[in-house]
C-alpha positions as CSV (number, residue, x, y, z in Angstrom):
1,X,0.0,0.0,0.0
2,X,3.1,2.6,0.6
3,X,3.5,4.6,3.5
4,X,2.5,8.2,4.2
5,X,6.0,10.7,4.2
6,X,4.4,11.8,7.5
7,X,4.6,8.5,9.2
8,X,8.3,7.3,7.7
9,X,10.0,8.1,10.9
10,X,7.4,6.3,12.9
11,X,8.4,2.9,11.0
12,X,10.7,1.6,13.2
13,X,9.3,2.8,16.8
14,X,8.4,-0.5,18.7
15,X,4.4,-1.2,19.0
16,X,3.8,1.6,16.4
17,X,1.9,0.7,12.9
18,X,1.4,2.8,10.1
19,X,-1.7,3.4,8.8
20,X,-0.9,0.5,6.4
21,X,0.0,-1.4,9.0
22,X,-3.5,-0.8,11.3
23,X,-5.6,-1.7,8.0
24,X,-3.8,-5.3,7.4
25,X,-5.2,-6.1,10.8
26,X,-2.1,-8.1,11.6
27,X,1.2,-8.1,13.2
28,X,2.2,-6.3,16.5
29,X,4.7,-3.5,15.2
30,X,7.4,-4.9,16.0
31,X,8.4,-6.7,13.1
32,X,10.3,-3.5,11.9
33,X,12.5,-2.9,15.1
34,X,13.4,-6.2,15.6
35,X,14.7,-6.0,12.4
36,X,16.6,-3.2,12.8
37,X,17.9,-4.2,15.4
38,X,19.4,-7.6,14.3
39,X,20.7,-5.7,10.8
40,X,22.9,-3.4,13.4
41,X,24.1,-6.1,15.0
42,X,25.7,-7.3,11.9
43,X,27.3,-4.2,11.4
44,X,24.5,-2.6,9.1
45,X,21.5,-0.3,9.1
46,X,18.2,-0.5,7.4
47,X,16.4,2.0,5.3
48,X,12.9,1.9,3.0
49,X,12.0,3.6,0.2
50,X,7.8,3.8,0.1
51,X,5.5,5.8,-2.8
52,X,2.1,6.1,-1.4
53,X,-0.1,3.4,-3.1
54,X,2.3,1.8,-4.9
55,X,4.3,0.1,-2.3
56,X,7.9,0.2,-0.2
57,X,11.2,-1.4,-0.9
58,X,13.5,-2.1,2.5
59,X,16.8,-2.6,1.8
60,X,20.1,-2.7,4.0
61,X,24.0,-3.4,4.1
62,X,26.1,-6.0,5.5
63,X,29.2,-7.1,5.8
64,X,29.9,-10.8,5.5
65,X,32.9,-13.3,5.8
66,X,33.0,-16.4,3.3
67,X,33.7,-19.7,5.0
68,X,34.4,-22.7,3.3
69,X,31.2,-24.6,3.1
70,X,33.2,-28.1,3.3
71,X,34.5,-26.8,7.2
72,X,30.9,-26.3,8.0
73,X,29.1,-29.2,10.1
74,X,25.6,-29.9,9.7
75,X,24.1,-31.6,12.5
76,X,21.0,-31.7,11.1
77,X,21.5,-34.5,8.9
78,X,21.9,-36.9,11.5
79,X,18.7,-36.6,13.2
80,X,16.2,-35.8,10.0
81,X,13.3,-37.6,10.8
82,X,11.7,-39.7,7.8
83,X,9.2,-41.7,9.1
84,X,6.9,-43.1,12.0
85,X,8.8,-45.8,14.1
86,X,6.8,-49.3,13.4
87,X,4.0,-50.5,15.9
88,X,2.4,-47.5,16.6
89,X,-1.4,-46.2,16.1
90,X,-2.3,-43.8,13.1
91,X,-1.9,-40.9,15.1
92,X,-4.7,-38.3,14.2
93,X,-3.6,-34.6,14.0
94,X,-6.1,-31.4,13.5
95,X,-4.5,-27.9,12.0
96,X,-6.5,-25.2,13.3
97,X,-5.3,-21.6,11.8
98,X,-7.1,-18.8,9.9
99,X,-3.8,-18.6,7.9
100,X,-3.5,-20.8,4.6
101,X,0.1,-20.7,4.8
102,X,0.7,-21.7,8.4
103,X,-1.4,-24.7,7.9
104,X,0.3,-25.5,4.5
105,X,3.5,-25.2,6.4
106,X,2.4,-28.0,8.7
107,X,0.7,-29.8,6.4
108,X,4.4,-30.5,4.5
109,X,6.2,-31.2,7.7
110,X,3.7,-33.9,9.0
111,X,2.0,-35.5,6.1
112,X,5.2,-36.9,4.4
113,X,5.2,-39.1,7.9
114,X,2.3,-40.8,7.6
115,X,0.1,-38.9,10.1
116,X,-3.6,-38.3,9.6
117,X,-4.1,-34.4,9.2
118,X,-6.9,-32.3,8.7
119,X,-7.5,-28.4,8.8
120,X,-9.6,-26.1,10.7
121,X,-9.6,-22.3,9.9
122,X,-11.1,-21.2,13.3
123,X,-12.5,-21.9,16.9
124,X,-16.1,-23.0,15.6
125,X,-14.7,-25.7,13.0
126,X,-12.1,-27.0,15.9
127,X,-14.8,-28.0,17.7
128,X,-16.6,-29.8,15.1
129,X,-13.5,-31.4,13.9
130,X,-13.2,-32.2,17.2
131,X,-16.3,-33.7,17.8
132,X,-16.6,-35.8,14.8
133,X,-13.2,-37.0,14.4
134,X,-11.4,-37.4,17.9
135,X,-8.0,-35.8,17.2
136,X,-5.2,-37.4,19.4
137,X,-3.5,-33.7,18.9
138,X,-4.5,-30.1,18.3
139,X,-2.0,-27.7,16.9
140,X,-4.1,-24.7,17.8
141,X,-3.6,-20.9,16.7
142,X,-4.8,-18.6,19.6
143,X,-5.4,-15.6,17.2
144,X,-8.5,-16.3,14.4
145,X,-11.6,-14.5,13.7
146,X,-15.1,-16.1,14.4
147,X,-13.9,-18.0,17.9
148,X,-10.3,-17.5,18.9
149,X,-7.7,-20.6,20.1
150,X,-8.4,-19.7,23.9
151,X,-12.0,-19.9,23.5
152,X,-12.3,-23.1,21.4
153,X,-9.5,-24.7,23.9
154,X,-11.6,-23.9,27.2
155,X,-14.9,-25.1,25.2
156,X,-12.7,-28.4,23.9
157,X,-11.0,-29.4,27.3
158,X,-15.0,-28.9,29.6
159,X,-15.8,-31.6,27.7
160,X,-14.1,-35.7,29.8
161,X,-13.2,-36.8,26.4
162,X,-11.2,-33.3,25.7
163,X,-9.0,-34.1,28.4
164,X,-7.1,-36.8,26.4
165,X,-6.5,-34.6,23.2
166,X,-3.5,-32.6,23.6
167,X,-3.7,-29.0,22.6
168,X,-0.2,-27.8,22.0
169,X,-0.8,-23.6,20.9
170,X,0.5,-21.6,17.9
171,X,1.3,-18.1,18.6
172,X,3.6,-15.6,17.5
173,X,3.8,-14.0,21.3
174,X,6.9,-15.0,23.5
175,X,5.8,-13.2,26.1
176,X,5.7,-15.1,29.8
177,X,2.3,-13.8,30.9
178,X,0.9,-14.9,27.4
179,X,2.0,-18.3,27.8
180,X,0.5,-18.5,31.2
181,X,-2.7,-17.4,29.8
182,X,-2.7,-20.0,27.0
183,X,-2.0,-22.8,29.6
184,X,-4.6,-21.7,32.1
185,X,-7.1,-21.8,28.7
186,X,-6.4,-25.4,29.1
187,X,-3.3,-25.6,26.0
188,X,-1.2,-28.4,27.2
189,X,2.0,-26.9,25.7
190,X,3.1,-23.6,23.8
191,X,5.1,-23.4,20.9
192,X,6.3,-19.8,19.6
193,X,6.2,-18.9,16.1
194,X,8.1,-19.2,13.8
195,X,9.2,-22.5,15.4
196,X,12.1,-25.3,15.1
197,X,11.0,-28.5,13.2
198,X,12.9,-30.2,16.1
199,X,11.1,-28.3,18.8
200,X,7.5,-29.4,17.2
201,X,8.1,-33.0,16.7
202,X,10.2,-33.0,20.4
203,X,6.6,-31.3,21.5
204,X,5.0,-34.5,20.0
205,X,6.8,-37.0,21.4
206,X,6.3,-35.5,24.7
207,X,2.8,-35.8,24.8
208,X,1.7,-38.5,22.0
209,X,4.7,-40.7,22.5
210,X,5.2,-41.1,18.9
211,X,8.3,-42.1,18.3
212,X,10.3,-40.9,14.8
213,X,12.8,-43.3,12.1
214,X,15.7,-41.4,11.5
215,X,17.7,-41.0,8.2
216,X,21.1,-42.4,8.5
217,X,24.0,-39.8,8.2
218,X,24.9,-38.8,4.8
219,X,29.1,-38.1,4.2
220,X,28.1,-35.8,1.3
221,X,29.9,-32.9,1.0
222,X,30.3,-30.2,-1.8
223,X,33.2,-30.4,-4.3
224,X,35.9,-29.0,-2.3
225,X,37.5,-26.7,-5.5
226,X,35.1,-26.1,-8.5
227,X,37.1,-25.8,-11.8
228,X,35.0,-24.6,-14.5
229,X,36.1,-25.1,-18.3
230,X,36.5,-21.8,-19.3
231,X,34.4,-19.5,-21.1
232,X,31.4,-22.1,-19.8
233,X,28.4,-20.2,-19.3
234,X,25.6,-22.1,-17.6
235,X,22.3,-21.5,-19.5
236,X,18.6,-23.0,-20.3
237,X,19.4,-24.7,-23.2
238,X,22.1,-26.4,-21.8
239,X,19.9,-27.8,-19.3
240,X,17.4,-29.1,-21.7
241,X,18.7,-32.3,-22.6
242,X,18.6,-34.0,-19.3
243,X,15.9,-36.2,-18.2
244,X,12.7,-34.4,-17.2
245,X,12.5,-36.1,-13.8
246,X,15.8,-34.7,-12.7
247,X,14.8,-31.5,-13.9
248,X,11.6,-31.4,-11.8
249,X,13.5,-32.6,-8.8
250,X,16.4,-30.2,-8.7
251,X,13.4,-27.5,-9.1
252,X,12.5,-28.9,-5.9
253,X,15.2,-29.3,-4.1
254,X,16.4,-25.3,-5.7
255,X,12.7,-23.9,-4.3
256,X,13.4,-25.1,-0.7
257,X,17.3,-24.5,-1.0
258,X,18.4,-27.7,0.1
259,X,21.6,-27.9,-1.1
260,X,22.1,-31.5,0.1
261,X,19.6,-32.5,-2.4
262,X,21.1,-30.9,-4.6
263,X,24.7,-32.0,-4.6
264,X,23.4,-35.8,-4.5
265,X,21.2,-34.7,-7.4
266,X,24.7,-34.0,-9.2
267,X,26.4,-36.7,-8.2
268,X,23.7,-38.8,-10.6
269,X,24.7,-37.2,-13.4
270,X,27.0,-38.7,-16.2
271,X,30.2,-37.7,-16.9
272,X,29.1,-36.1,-20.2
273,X,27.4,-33.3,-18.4
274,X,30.3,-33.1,-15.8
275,X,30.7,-29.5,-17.0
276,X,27.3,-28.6,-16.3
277,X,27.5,-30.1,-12.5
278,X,29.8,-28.3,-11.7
279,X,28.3,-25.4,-12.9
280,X,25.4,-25.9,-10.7
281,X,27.5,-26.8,-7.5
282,X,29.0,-23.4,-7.8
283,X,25.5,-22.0,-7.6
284,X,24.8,-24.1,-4.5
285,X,27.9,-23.2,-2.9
286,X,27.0,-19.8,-3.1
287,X,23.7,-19.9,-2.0
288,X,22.3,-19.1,-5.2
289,X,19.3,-21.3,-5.6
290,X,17.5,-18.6,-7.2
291,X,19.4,-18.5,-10.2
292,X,19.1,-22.2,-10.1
293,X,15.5,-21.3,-10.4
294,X,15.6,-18.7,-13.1
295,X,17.4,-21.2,-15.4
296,X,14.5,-24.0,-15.1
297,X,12.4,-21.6,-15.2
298,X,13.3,-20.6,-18.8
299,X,13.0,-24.3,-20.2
300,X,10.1,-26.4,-20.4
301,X,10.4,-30.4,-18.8
């Protein structure tokens, strides 16, 4: 929508909105600060350029160090979770958030595992759900329109039988006193947005008891010099003579920026398109899935 001249210098105050800000009916005002605050810490500063109702561009400077990617350890790769450990029951989960994406966002994560999900967008439909389908857990947001997370908990957990669902609340407040109010609602647990994968399924465990299959550690590591035949330039049509499926799943692996997928996606390829491997692995190397992106993009598979 743009900002008002009149209200530039208010941007970055804590709990302020601008009158942008006040008519998207979300956020807190202190997305802005915090911010700020984390781009001076890095040694930079933040600034916006706005044009009423046309829109605002916020930009800022950093400075940065390179590392050497093959130095760096990922200790994530040891404990990703890919499955349901054997002899358990189908453990039902219900979604409830007025936001599509937050729900989508879960929806990935869980579904891949073999949980049964479904989605609620408010209070009212929680209940129902609720009702009808006997959710072992409730991932409830405590701020929708219609009947909010507090009031859909309290009306969830009156009931005998709402005392063995386990309610584990959304929200985006880390206050201490907010937490206390979504536990004395009747919210088993709390979880802050945004949130840790490893944090939610932890969460999970505590209260369902499921218990997770891990992936085995993966030695993969990305090529530790990239040598380039020169005057190779990396573009569309070079990438249009391998296989469609590969294609599709180094899209995949580009839109999420796993760059572990992506290296092992290399290492598949033939030696005839060495040249265009390593091409890619100095994209990954340097974070630049999006021009992984733009490339596929510009081909059809």
């Amino acid at each position: 929508r743009g900002i008002a001249p009149e209200e530039m210098q208010l941007l970055f105050e804590p709990f302020v909105q601008t009158e942008a800000g006040r008519q998207s009916q979300e956020g807190t005002g202190l997305g802005l600060p915090l911010s700020r605050q984390f781009v001076k810490l890095m040694g930079g500063e933040i600034d916006v350029r706005s044009t009423l109702g046309e829109g605002s561009t916020f930009f800022f400077n950093i400075k940065i160090e390179i590392v050497d990617p093959v130095s760096m350890q990922n200790d994530r790769r040891d404990r990703r979770i890919i499955g349901l450990a054997p002899d358990q029951p189908v453990y039902r989960i219900l979604i409830t958030d007025d936001r599509w994406e937050s729900r989508q966002l879960l929806l990935n994560l869980l579904a891949p595992l073999g949980f049964e999900l479904r989605e609620a967008i408010n209070g009212v439909e929680a209940i129902a759900q609720w009702q009808a389908w006997k959710p072992h857990l409730i991932f409830m947001d405590m701020r929708m329109p219609v009947m909010d997370g507090y009031e859909a908990t309290q009306q969830i957990k009156s009931y005998l039988e709402g005392q063995a669902t386990a309610i584990i609340a959304l929200t985006a407040s880390a206050f201490d006193r907010d937490r206390a109010v979504t536990l004395a609602a009747g919210c088993n647990d709390f979880i802050c947005k945004p949130f840790k994968t490893e944090e939610l399924f932890a969460k999970m465990a505590t209260h369902l008891g499921v218990r997770y299959l891990y992936e085995k550690p993966l030695n993969i590591s990305p090529p530790k010099s990239v040598k380039k035949q020169k005057n190779f330039s990396l573009t569309p049509d070079k990438l249009v003579s391998l296989p469609s499926e590969w294609l599709q799943q180094l899209y995949r692996a580009a839109e999420v920026a796993d760059d572990e997928e992506i290296f092992l996606l290399i290492a598949k390829l033939p030696e005839t398109h060495t040249t265009i491997g390593e091409s890619l692995a100095e994209l990954a190397q340097h974070f630049r899935c999006d021009r992984i992106i733009e490339l596929l993009d510009a081909i059809e598979f």
